[in-house]
C-alpha positions as CSV (number, residue, x, y, z in Angstrom):
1,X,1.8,3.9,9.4
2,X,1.8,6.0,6.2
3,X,-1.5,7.3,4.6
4,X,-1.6,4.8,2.2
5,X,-2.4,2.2,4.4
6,X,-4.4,3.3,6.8
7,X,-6.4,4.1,3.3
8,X,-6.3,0.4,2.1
9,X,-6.9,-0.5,5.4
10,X,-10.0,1.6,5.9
11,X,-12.1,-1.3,4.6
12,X,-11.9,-3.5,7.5
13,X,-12.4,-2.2,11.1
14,X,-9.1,0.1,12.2
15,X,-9.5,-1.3,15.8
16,X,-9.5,-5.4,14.3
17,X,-6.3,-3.9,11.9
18,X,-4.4,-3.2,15.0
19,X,-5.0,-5.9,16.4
20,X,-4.0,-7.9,14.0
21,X,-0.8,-5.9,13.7
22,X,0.1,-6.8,17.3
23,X,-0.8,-10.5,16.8
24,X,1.9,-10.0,14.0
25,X,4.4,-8.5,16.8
26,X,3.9,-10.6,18.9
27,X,4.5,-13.6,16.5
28,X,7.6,-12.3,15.7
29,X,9.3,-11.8,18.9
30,X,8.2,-15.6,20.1
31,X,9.9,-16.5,17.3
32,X,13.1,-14.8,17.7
33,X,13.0,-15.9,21.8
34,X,12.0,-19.6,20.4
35,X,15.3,-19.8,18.5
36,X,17.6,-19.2,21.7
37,X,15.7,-21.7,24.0
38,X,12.5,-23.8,23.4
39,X,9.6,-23.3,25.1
40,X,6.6,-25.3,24.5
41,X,4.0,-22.9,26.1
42,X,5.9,-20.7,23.7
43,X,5.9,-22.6,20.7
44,X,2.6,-23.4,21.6
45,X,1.4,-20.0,21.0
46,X,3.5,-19.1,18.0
47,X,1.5,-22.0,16.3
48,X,-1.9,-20.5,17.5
49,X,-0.7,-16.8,16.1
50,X,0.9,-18.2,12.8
51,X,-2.3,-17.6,10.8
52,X,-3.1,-13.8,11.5
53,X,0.9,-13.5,11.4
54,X,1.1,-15.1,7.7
55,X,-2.0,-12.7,7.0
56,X,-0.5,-10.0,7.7
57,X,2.5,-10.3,6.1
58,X,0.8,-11.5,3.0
59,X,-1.5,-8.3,3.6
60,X,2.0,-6.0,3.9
61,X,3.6,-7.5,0.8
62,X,0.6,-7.1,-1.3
63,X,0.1,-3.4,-0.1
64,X,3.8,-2.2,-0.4
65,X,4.7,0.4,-2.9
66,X,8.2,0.2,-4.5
67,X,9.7,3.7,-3.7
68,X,10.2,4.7,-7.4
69,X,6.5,4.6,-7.6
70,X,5.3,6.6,-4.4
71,X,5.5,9.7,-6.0
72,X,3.0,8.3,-8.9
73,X,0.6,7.1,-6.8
74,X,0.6,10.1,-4.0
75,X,-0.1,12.2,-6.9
76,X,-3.1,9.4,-8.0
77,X,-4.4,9.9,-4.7
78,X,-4.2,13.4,-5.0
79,X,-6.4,13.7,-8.1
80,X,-9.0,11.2,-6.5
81,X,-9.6,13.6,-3.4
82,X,-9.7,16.7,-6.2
83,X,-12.0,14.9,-7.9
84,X,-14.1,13.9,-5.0
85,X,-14.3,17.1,-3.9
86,X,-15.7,18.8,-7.5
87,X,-12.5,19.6,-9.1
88,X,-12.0,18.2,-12.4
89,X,-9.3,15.5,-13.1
90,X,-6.1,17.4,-14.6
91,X,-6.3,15.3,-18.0
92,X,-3.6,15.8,-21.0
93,X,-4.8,18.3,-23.9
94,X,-5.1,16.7,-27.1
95,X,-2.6,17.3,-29.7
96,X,-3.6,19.3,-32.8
97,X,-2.3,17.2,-35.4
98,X,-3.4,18.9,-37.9
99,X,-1.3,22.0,-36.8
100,X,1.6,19.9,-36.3
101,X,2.0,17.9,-39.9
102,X,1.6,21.7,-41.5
103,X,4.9,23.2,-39.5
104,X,6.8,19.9,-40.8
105,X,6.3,20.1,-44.3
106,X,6.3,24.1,-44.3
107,X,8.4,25.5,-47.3
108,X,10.3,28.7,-46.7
């Protein structure tokens, strides 16, 4: 699990995460053994884990971070602990404009 979500995840209990995560599992392969040969204990319990499973996935789609954008958001992170810790937040300097509109209309 990357450090982003075990970050997002911090603010439930890590030990009722991974649980939840293996519920999810566990869904998953009764539901691939369910479509070679029914089992009704089986099916049974895919029912009863269904919930936690949809919750999780909902959980993983809502927390997934399209790869052009990890670099943008490790560097977010990044700042935050920087800042945390005392160090100012690297913002942008302001542009002189004034500066800039004279070395346009300079005459030689």
């Amino acid at each position: 699990m990357s450090a982003r979500r075990l970050s997002t995840a911090a603010s439930i209990s890590p030990s009722l995460f991974a649980r939840a995560q293996s519920i999810a599992v566990e869904h998953q392969n009764l539901s691939r053994e369910l479509q070679n040969e029914y089992n009704s204990q089986k099916a049974q319990r895919v029912g009863e884990l269904s919930p936690v499973a949809k919750a999780m996935g909902e959980w993983e789609t809502a927390n997934k971070v399209p790869e052009s954008r990890i670099p943008f958001v490790a560097e977010r992170e990044h700042s935050q602990r920087l800042v945390s810790h005392g160090a100012p937040a690297a913002t942008p300097r302001p542009v002189n404009r004034r500066r800039a509109s004279h070395s346009r209309h300079r005459r030689d």
